[in-house]
N, C-alpha and C positions, 0 to 999 in steps of 0.2 A: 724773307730771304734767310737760311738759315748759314747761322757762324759757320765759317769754314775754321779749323784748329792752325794754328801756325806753325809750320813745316820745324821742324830745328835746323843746326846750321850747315850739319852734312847734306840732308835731303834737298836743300834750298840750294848751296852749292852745286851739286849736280844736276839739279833742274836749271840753274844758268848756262853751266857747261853745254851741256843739250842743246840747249837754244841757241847758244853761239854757234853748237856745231853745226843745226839745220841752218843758220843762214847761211855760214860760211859753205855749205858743201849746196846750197840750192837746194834744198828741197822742205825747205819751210814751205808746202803747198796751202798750205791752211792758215798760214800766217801767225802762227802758235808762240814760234820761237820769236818773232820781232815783236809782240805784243807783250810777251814777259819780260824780254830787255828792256823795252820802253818804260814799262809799269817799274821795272825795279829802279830805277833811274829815275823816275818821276817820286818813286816812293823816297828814296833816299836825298833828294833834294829838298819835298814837304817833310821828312826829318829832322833836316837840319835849320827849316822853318822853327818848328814847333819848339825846339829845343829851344831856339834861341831869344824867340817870346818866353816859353816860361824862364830864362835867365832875366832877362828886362825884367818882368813882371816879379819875378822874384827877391830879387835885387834891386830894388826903389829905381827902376827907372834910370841907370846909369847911361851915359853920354857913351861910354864904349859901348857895352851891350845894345844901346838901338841902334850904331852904327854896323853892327853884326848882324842882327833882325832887317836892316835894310837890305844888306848886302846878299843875306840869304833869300829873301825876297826879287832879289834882283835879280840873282843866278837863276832860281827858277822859272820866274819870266823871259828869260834870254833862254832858258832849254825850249821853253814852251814854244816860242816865238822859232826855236831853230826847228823844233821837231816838224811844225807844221810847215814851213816854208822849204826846207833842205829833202831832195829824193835821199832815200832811205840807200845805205849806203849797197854796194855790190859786193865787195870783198873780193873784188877783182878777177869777176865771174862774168859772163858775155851771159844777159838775159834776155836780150832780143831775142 
């Protein structure tokens, strides 16, 4: 698989925007725009993992810091746990 280059922060931005707009107006047909919301949401939650194991680990192991490493742990098993269980929202659009 080859490296895809990281978008910077304008082009990323507007690719969210996007995405918001195809769900909200219906016509995410291809599923494009809830798949990038999803993933940036999943990505920014395993961020705030990552970050805060290398603070524990960097920092001997502190009683606060694993308490943050839990909690960031926790929050993205409760996304995970909502995303798969909860219908994907409508945005108060009749899809039937």
């Amino acid at each position: 698989m080859a490296v895809i280059p990281k978008p910077d922060q304008p082009t990323f931005s507007t690719a969210l925007n996007n995405a918001e707009l195809l769900r909200e107006t219906g016509n995410d047909h291809h599923h494009i725009g809830h798949a990038l919301l999803y993933l940036e949401e999943r990505c920014r939650l395993l961020e705030a993992i990552a970050y805060a194991a290398e603070e524990y680990l960097r920092f001997g192991e502190d009683a606060q810091l694993h308490t943050r490493l839990v909690k960031a742990l926790e929050a993205f098993e409760t996304y995970e746990l909502e995303a798969e269980t909860e219908e994907p929202p409508s945005f108060g659009l009749d899809q039937g």
